[in-house]
ZADRENGU-335595 format. One line per field, with one value per residue (C-alpha): residue number from 1; residue in one letter; x negated, y, z negated. Coordinates in steps of 0.5 Angstrom, whole numbers, m for minus. Example, Ala and Ser with C-alpha at 12.3 -4.5 7.8 and 13.67 -1.06 7.14 Angstrom:
// residues 2
pos: [1|2]
code: [A|S]
xx: [m25|m27]
yy: [m9|m2]
zz: [m16|m14]
// end
This chain:
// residues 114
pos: [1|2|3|4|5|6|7|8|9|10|11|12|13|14|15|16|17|18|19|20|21|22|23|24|25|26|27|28|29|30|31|32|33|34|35|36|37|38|39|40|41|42|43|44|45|46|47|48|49|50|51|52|53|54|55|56|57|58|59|60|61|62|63|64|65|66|67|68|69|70|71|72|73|74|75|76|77|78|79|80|81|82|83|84|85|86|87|88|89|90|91|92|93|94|95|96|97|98|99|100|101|102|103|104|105|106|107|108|109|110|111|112|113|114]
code: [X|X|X|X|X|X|X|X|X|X|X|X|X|X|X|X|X|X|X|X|X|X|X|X|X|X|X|X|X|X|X|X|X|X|X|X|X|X|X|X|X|X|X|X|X|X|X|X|X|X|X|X|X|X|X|X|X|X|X|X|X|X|X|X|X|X|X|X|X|X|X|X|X|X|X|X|X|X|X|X|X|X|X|X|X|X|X|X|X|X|X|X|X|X|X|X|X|X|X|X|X|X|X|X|X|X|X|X|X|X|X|X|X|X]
xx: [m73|m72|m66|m66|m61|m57|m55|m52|m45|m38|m33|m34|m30|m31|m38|m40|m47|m49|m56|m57|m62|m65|m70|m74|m77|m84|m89|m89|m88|m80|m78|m71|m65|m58|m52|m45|m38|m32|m25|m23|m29|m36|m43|m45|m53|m54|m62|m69|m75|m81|m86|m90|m84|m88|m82|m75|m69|m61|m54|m51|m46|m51|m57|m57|m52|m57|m64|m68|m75|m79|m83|m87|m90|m83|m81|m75|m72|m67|m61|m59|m52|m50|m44|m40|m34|m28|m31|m37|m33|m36|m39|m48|m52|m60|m64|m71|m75|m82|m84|m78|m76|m70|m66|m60|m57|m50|m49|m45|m39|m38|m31|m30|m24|m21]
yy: [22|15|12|6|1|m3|m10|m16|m13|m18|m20|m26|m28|m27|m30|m30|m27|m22|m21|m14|m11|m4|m4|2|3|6|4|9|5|9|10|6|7|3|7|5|9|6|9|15|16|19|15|13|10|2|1|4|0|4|5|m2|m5|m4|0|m2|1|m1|2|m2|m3|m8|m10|m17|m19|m15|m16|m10|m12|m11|m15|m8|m13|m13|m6|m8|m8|m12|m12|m19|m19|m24|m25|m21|m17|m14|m7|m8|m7|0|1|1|5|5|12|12|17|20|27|31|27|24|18|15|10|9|3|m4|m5|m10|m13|m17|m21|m27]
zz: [m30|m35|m35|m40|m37|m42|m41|m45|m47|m46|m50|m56|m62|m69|m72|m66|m62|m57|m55|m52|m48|m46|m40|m38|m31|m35|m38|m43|m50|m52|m60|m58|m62|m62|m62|m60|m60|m61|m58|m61|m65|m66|m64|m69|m70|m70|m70|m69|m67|m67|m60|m62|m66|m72|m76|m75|m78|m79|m81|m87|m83|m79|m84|m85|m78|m73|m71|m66|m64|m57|m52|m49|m44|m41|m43|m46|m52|m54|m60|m63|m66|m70|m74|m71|m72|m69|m73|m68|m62|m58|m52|m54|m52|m52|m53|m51|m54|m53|m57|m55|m49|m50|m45|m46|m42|m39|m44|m45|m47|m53|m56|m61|m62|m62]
// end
């Protein structure tokens, strides 16, 4: 079974940036999706990058700030956040997906505060 591993998190002040990571131990090229789950809250969708980083997608909450892409050479795709804020701290997970499979990974913790 595929167990995305995520990688990247840590703690960064207000209009600062993180760049995350999602490896996969295959060869098979994943739809990934972002997604992260503040306490106390539901997960909640962050990005999506399609199977050839053709197609990418954002929340509104993160459009603008965040950027998906993919070196599928590497099997990683990775999440550029840039300008961030306290509102983005969570914990990131990476879903992979291929026809009904699905795959999460066990995430990486984000936190924003100065």
């Amino acid at each position: 079974q595929v167990q995305p591993v995520e990688s990247g998190g840590g703690l960064v002040q207000p209009g600062g940036s993180l760049r995350l990571s999602c490896a996969t131990s295959d060869r098979t090229l994943y739809v990934i999706r972002w997604f992260r789950q503040a306490p106390g809250k539901e997960r909640e969708f962050v990005a999506f990058i399609s199977e050839r980083g053709i197609q990418t997608s954002y929340a509104d909450s993160v459009k603008g700030r965040f950027t998906i892409s993919r070196d599928n050479a590497m099997n990683i795709v990775y999440l550029q956040m840039d300008n961030l804020k306290p509102e983005d701290t969570a914990t990131y997970y990476c879903n992979a997906n291929q026809g009904t499979n699905r795959y999460w990974g066990q995430g990486t913790q984000v936190t924003v505060s100065s």
